[in-house]
C-alpha positions as CSV (number, residue, x, y, z in Angstrom):
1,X,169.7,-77.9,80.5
2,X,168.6,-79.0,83.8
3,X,166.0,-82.7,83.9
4,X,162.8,-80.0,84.5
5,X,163.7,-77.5,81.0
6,X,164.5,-80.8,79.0
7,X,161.2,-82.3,80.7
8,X,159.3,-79.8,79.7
9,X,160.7,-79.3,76.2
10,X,159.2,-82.7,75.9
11,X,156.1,-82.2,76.7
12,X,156.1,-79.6,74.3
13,X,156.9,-81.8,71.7
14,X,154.3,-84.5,72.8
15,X,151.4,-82.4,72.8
16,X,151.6,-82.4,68.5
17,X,152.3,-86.1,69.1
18,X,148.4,-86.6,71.5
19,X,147.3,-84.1,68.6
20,X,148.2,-86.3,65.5
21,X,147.5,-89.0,67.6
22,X,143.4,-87.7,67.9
23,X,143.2,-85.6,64.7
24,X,144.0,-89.4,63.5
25,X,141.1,-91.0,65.3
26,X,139.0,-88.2,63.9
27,X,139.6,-88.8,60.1
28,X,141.4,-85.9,59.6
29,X,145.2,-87.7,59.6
30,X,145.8,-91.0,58.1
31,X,146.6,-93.5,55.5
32,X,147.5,-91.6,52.0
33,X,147.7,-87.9,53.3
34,X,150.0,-89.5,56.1
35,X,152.1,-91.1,53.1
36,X,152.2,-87.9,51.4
37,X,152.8,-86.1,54.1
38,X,155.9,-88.5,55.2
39,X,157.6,-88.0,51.6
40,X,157.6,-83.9,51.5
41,X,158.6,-84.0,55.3
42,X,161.5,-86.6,54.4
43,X,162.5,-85.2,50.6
44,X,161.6,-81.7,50.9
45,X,161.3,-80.4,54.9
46,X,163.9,-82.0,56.4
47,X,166.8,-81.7,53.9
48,X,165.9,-77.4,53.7
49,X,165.9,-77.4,58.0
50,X,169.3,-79.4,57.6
51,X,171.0,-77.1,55.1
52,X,170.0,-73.7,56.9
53,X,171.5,-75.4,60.1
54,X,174.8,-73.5,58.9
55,X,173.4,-70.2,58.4
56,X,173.6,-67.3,60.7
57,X,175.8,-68.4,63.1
58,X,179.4,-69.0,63.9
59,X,180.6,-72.2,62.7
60,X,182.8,-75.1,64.9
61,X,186.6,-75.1,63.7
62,X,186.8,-78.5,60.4
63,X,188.8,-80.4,63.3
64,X,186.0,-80.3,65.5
65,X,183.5,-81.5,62.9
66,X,186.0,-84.1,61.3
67,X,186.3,-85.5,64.9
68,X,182.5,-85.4,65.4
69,X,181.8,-87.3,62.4
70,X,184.4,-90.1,63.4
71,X,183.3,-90.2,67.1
72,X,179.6,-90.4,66.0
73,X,180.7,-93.4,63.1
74,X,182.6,-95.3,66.1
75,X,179.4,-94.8,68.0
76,X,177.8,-96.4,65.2
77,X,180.1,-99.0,65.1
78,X,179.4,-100.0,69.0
79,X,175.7,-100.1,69.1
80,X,175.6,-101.9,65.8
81,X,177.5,-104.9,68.0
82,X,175.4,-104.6,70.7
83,X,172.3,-104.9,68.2
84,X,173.8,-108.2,66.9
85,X,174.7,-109.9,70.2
86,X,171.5,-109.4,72.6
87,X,168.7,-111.0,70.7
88,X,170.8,-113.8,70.5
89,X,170.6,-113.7,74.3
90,X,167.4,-113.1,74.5
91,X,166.7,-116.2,72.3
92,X,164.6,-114.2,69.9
93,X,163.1,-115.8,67.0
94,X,163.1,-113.0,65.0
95,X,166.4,-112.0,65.9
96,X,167.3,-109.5,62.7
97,X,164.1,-107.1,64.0
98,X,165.0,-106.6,67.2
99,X,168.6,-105.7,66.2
100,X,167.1,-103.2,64.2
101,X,165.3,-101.8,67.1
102,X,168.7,-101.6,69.2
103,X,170.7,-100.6,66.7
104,X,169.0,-97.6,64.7
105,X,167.0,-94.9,66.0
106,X,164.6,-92.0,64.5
107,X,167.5,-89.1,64.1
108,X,166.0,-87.4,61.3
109,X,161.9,-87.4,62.2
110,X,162.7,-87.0,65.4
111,X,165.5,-86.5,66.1
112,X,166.3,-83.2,64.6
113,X,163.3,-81.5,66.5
114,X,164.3,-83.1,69.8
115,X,167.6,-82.2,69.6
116,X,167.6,-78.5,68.3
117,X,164.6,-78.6,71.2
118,X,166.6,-79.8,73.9
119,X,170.1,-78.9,73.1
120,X,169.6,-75.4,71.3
121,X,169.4,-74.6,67.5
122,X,173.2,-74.9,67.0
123,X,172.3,-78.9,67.5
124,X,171.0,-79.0,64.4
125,X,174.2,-78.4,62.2
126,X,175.8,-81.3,64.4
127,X,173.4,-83.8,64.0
128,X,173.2,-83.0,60.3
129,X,176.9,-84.4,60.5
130,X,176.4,-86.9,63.4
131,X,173.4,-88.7,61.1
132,X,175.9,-88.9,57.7
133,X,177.0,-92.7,59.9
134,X,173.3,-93.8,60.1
135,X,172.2,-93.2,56.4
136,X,175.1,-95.1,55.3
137,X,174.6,-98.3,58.1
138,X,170.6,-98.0,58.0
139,X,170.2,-98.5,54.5
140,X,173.5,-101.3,54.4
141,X,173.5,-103.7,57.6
142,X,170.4,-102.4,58.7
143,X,168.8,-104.0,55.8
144,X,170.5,-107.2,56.1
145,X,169.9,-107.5,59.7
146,X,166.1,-107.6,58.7
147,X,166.4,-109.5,55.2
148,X,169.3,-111.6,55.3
149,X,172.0,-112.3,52.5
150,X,170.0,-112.4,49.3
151,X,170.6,-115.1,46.6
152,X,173.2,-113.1,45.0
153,X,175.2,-113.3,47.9
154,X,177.2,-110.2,49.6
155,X,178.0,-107.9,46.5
156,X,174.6,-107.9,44.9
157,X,173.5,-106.6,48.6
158,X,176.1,-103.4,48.6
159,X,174.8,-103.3,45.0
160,X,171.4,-102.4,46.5
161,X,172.6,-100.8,49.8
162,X,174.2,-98.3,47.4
163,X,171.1,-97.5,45.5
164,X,169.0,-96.9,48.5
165,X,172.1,-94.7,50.3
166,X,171.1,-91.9,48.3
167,X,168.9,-89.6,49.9
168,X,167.7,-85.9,50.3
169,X,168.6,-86.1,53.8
170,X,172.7,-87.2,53.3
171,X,173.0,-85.2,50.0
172,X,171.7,-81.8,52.5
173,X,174.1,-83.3,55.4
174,X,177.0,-83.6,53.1
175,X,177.2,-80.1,51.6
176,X,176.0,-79.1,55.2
177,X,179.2,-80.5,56.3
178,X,181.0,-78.9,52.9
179,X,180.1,-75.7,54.0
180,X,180.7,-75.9,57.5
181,X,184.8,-77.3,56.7
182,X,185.3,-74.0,54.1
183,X,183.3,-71.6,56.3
184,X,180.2,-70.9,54.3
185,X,177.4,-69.4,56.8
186,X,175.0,-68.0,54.6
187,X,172.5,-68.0,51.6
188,X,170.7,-64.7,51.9
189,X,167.4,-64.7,50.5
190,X,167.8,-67.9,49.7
191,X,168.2,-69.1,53.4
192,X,165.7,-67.5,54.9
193,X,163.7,-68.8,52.2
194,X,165.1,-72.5,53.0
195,X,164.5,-71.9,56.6
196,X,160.5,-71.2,55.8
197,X,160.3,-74.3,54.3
198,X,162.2,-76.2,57.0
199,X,160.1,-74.5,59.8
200,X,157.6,-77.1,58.7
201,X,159.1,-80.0,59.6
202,X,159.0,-80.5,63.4
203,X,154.9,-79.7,63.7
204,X,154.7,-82.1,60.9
205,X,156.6,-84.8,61.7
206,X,155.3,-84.9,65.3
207,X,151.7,-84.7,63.9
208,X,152.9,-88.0,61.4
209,X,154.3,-89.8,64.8
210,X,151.0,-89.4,66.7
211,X,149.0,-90.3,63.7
212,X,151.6,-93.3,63.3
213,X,151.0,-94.6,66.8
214,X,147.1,-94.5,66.2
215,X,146.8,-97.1,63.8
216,X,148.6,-99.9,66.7
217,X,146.6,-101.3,69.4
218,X,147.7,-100.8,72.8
219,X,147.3,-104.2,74.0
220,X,148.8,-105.8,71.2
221,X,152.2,-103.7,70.9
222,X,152.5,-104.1,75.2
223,X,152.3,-108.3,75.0
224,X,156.1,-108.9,73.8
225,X,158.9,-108.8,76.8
226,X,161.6,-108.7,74.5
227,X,160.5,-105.6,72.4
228,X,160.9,-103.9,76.5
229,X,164.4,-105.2,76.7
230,X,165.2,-104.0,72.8
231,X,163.6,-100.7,73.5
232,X,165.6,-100.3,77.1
233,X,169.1,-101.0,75.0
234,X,167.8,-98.7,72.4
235,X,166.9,-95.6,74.8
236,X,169.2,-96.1,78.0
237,X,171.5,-99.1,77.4
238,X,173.6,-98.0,74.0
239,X,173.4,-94.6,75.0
240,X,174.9,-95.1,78.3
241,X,177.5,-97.4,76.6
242,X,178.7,-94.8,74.1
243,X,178.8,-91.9,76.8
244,X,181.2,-93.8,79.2
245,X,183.0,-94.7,76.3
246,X,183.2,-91.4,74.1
247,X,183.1,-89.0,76.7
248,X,187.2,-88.9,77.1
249,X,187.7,-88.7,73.6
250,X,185.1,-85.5,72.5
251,X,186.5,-81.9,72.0
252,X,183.1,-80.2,73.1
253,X,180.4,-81.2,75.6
254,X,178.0,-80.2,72.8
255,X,179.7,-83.2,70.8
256,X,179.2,-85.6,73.3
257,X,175.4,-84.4,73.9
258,X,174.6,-84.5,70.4
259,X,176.2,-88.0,69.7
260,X,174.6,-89.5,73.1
261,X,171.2,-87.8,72.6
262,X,170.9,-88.7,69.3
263,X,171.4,-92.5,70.2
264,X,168.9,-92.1,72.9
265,X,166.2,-91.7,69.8
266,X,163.2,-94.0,69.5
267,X,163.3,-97.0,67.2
268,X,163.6,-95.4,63.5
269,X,160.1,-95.6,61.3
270,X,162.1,-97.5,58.4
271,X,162.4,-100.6,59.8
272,X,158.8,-101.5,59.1
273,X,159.2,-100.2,55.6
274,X,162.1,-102.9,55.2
275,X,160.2,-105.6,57.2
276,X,157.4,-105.2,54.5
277,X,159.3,-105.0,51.5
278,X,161.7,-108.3,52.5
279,X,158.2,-110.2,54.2
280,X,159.4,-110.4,57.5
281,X,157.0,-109.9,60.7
282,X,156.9,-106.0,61.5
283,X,155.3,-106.2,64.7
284,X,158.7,-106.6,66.5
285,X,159.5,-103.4,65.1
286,X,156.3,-102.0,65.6
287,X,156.3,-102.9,69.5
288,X,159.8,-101.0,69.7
289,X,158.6,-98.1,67.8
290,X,155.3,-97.6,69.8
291,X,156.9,-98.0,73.4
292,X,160.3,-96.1,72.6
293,X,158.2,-93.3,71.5
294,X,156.1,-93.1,74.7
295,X,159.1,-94.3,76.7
296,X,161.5,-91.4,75.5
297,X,159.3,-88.7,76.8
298,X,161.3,-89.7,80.0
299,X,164.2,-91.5,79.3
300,X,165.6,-88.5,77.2
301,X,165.4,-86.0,79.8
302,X,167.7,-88.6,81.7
303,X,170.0,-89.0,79.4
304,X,170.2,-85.1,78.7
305,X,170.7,-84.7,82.9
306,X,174.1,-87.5,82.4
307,X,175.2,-85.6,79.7
């Protein structure tokens, strides 16, 4: 897909962002039905769009989706450095935020949408795979690089990484990826009933997002330079990394799109939630979320024209 038709398909997808954003401002989205609304999309949505991502059409050979799963992990692996060595550079007090910010993106709220938008509704069933990396590293260094070592030192931390790693979202991608390795392509009824449900989740999570960005002042999330140099590594500078570096090594150009794409994400929604429960300063993560999100709207249609 050309820079205009991946342009354009973002657009499409911003329009329910101005939407939540105004239906916001008007009372009719916000605080507890935005809450609400967050949970069915995450628990409920999401995990029935992922599992239906198999369904109806012909599935990659195991040794493709084994080496997409290890490619996407190594990716991991990169930008997870990179988020632990430039706010050092940048001399940034709150150094465990911004790494954050570089390090994990928005592949399931957005991601999913954008990428079975931009890259065709076989995109789906790879980032369901791709993504199994991130829920394991969001919810285990991503913690710690906005909390620190608790008292109880390293073990009681994988202790609590390992209650927080399960989720809707992996337990869909795993028996997505099941499926996938024995050849299982469909549920019958119980599909297409799965794929009603999951239909929801892109008008609704985009409505959440513009809703989300509403409750942020302008001026205030635009006053920090080095939430602009996080935000940059997060949308251009990791992705570029991993696409010079992976692009010898992936089967399909479908691998590498997926994988590079879904790097190119804005900064992931659950960093705030962690910031608040450990009582560290949000805003960093808050500045990255509101200007990757506005920011994206162009820097993924680049990154689609690399790729």
């Amino acid at each position: 897909m050309g820079f205009i038709e991946t342009a354009l398909q973002m657009v499409t997808l911003a329009i329910p962002i101005l939407i939540g954003y105004v239906a916001h401002k008007l009372g009719f989205l916000g605080g507890d039905f935005d809450s609400a609304l967050s949970k069915l999309v995450i628990n409920i949505t999401l995990p029935c769009m992922i599992l239906v991502s198999v369904c109806g059409r012909e599935l990659p050979p195991a040794t493709e989706l084994l080496q997409l799963l290890a490619l996407s992990a190594a990716g991991y692996v990169m930008a997870v450095i990179v988020a632990l060595i430039a706010p050092r550079l940048m001399r940034a007090p709150e150094s465990g935020a911004y790494s954050f910010v570089i390090a994990f993106g928005n592949v399931g709220f957005i991601g999913f949408p954008v990428l079975s938008a931009v890259l065709g509704p076989d995109a789906v069933l790879y980032a369901a795979i791709a993504n199994i990396p991130w829920y394991i590293l969001s919810s285990s260094i991503g913690v710690l690089m906005i909390s620190g070592l608790p008292e109880g030192g390293l073990a009681k931390a994988l202790r609590a990484s390992a209650k927080r790693l399960v989720s809707p979202m992996l337990v869909a991608s795993l028996i997505v990826l099941a499926f996938a390795l024995v050849g299982i392509n469909d549920f019958g009824v119980v599909g297409d009933g799965l794929s009603n449900v999951g239909a929801f989740t892109t008008p609704a999570a985009l409505l959440i997002c513009g809703s989300s960005l509403a409750n942020y002042s302008a001026r205030e999330m635009l006053s920090n330079w080095r939430a602009y140099v996080a935000t940059a590594l997060r949308l251009v500078g990791v992705p570029l990394l991993l696409f010079a570096t992976l692009r010898g090594f992936a089967a399909t150009p479908l691998i590498l799109s997926v994988i590079v794409l879904g790097q190119a994400m804005p900064v992931a929604t659950n960093g705030i939630l962690y910031c608040l429960m450990y009582g560290m300063d949000a805003k960093p993560v808050m500045q990255g979320m509101f200007l990757s999100v506005f920011a994206s709207i162009l820097t993924i249609p680049l990154m689609a024209l690399i790729v």
